[in-house]
ZAPA-237001 format. One record per residue (C-alpha): x negated, y, z; residue in one letter. Coordinates in pm, whole numbers, plus 50000, padded with zeros to 5 digits. Layout:
<atoms>
XYZa...
</atoms>
This chain:
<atoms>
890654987039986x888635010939828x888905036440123x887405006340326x884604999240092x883555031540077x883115037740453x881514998340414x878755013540185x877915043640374x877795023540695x875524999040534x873375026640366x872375048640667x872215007040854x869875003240562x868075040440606x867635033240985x865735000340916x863525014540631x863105046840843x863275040841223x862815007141282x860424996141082x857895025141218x858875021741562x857684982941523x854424992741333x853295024741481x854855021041804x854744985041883x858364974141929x858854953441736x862204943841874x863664975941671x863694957541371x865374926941504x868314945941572x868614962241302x867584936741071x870574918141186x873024947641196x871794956040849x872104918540718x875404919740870x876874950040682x874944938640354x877074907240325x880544925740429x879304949440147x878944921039921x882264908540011x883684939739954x882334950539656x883544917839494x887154923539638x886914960839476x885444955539151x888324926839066x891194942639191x890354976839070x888854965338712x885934990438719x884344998238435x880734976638385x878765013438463x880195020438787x880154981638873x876254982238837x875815012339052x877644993339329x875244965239265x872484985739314x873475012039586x873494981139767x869744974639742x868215005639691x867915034839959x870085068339918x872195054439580x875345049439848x875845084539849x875815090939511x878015059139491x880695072039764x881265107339492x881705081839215x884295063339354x885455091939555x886375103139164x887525069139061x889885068039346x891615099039231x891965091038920x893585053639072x895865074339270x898335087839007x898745046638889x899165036539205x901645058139317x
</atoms>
């Protein structure tokens, strides 16, 4: 599961990146506005399944209350979802070994 929320978080983060970055000009500067419909609703989309995941994650892998609130925030706040994807790239190693 956490293989699947990471590629969740980096698909919502660049979703989120494209709506901050391309859309959102293309509907001010270039007048189509229909650029941030779609991606307003492909970004609101992966959001929630990010939510969803995130909760799923952060129960059944009892992260610590740090890396918790990063997830919280990567979610809202441009560029943290990389950073976030190394962290749990690490925590997912260190899973691994308990797992197995």
């Amino acid at each position: 599961m956490l293989r699947i929320f990471r590629i969740v978080s980096l698909v919502e983060g660049i979703s989120f990146l494209l709506l901050l970055f391309v859309a959102m000009p293309a509907k001010y500067y270039l007048g189509v506005p229909e650029a941030v419909t779609v991606m307003g609703w492909s970004h609101g989309f992966l959001f929630m399944l990010y939510v969803g995941c995130a909760m799923v994650v952060m129960q059944r892998h009892k992260l610590p209350d740090s890396t918790s609130a990063l997830i919280m925030i990567a979610g809202m706040t441009p560029f943290v979802c990389f950073y976030l994807d190394k962290k749990l790239r690490e925590a997912s190693m260190q899973l691994a070994p308990k797992m197995a």
